[in-house]
C-alpha positions in Angstrom: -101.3 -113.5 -14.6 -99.0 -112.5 -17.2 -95.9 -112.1 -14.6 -96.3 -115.7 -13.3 -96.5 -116.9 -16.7 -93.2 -115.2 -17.6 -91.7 -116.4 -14.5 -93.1 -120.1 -15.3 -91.3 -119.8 -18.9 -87.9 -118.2 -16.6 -88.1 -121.2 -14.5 -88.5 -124.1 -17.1 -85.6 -122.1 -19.6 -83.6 -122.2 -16.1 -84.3 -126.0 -15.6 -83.8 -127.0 -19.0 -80.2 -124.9 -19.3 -79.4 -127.1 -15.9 -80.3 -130.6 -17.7 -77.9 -129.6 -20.6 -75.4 -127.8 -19.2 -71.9 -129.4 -17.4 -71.9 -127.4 -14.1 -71.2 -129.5 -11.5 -70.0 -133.3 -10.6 -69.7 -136.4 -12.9 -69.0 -140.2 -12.0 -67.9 -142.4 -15.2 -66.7 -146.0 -15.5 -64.4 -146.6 -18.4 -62.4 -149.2 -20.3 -59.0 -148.3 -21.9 -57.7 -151.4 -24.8 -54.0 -150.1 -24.9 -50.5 -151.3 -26.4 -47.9 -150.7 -23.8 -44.3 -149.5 -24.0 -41.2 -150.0 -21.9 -38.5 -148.0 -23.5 -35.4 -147.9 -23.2 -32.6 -146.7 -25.1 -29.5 -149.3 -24.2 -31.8 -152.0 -25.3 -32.9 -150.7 -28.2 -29.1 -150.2 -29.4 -28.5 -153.8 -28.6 -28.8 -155.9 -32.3 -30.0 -158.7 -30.0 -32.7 -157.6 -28.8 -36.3 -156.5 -30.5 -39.7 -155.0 -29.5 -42.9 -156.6 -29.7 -46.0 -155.3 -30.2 -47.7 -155.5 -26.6 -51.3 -155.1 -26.1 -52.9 -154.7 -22.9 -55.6 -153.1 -21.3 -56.8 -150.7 -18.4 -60.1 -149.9 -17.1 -61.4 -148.2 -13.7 -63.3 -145.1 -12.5 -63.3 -141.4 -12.9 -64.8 -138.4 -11.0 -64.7 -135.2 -12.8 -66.3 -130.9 -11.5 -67.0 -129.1 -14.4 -66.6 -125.1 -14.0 -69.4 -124.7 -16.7 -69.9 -126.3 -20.5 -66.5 -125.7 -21.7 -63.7 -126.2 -18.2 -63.6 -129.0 -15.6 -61.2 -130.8 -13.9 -61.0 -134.2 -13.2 -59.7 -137.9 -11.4 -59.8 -140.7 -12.6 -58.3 -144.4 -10.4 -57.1 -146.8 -13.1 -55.6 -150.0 -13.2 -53.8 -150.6 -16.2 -52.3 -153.9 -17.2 -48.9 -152.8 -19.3 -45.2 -153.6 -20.0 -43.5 -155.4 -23.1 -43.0 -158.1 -25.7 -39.3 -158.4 -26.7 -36.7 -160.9 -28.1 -33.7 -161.0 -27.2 -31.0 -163.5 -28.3 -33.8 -165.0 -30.4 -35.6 -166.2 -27.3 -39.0 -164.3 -26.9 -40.4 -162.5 -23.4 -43.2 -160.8 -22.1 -42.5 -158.4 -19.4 -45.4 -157.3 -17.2 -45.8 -154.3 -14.7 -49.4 -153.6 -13.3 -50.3 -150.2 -12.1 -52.9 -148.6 -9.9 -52.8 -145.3 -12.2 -53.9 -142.2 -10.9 -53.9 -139.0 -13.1 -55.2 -135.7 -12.1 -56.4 -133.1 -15.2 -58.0 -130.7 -16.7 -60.8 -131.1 -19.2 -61.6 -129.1 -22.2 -65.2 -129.2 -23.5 -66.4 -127.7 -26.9 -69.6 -127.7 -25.7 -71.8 -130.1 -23.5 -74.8 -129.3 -24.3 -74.2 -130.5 -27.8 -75.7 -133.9 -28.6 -71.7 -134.8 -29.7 -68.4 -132.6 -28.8 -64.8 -132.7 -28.3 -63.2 -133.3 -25.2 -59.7 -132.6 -24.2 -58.0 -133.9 -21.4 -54.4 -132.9 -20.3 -52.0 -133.3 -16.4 -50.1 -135.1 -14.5 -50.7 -138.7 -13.4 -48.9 -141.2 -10.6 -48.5 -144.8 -10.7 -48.3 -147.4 -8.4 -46.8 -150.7 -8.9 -48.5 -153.9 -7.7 -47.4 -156.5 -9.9 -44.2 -157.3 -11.9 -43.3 -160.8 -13.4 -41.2 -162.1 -16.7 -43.0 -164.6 -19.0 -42.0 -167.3 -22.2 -43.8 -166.8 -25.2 -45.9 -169.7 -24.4 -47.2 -167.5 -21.2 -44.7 -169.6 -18.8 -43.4 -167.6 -15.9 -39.7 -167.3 -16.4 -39.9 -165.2 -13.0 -43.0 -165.3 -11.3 -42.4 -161.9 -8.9 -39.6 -159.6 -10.1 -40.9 -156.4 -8.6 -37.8 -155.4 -6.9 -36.4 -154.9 -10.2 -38.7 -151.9 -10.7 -39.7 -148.3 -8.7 -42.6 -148.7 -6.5 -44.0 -145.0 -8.0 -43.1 -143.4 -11.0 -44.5 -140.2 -12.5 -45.8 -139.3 -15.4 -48.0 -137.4 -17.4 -51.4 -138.2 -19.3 -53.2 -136.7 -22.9 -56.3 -137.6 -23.9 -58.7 -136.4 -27.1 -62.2 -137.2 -28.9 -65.5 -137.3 -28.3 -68.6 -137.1 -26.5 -72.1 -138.3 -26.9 -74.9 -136.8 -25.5 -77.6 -140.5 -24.8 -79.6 -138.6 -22.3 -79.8 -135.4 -20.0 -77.5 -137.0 -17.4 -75.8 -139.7 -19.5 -73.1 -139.7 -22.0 -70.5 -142.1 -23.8 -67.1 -141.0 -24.2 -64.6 -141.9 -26.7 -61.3 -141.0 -26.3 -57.5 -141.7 -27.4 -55.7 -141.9 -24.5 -51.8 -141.6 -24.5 -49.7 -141.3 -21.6 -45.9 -141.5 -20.8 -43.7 -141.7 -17.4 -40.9 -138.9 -17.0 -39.2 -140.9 -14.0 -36.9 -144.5 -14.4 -39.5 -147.5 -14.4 -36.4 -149.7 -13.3 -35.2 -149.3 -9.6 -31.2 -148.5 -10.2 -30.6 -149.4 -6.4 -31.0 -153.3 -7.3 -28.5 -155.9 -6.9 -28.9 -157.3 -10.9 -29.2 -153.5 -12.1 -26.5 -152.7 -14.9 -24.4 -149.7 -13.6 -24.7 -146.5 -16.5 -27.7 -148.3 -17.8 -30.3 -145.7 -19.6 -33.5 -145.0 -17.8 -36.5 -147.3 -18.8 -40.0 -145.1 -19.5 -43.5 -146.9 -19.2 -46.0 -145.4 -21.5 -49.1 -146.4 -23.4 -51.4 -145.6 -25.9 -55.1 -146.9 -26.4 -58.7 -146.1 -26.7 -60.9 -145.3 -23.5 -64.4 -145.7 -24.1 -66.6 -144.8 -20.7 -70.0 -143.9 -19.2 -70.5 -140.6 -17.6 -73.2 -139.6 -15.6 -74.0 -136.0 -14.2 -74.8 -136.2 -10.5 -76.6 -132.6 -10.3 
């Protein structure tokens, strides 16, 4: 009697260490409010022309293994609504690129089974562009398609930091800054309008991702 009631107390500590711990696969939906950047340095050496503050956002799906309660990797399939507000010549313009973004990383945990932690997120991420168009600042399109002016795919890399909460066994809300930056030209340089010498443009954002994550196992 006394061995199957250890065992029985082995079994629930082994069931309960399961519920809290991070082994395995997660799914989580997320939302990302973001201000976007295209930089580039020509333009910003030009007295005519100014940035804008440009706020966006981004939202999608992410799949993530975790090794145990501190190491995972993870995927996430974003599309992110970006690009920039600028004058230039006193005339103001909105520049939008849209982007299936896809970035691959690995996560940092401090520890899961902790009703709040820190998460860390850090790798590479790809982006693909589906959408490009030049607006007034009245929201007029100036030129409704101008995707030829940009790359197709650009690389990148992706950072993200904060916190976890713990709202059940399975369930947890995520809250993290989110910051990414492309290492490749944004602008295609093989188009007919495309300023010979011209500096490299670089898409990047920064926001805050707030998601759902459940644990599958």
């Amino acid at each position: 009697m006394k061995k199957v009631f250890i065992l029985t107390l082995l079994i629930a500590g082994l069931a309960t260490y399961k519920a809290n711990a991070q082994q395995g696969f997660s799914l989580s939906v997320k939302g990302n409010p973001q201000f976007s950047f295209l930089q580039n340095k020509d333009d910003n050496n030009n007295s005519n022309y100014s940035t804008k503050a440009t706020f966006n956002a981004g939202f999608g799906l992410g799949g993530e293994y975790g090794f145990n309660n501190h190491y995972g990797v993870g995927i996430d399939v974003l599309y992110s609504l970006q690009g920039q507000r600028y004058v230039l010549n006193n005339i103001e313009f909105n520049q939008k690129v849209n982007y299936i973004k896809v970035p691959v990383y690995f996560t940092y945990n401090s520890d899961a089974s902790k009703p709040i932690s820190f998460v860390g997120k850090i790798g590479p991420q790809v982006s693909f562009l589906t959408d490009a168009n030049l607006s007034n600042k009245n929201g007029d399109k100036v030129q409704i398609n101008n995707k030829d002016r940009y790359n197709t795919v650009t690389f990148g890399g992706v950072a993200e930091a904060g916190a976890q909460y713990k709202l059940a066994s399975q369930l947890y809300l995520t809250t993290l800054v989110r910051f990414d930056y492309d290492f490749t030209n944004a602008e295609d340089d093989t188009f007919s309008g495309y300023t010979p010498g011209r500096a490299k443009t670089y898409n990047s954002t920064i926001g805050l991702e707030v998601g759902l994550k459940y644990m599958i196992n």
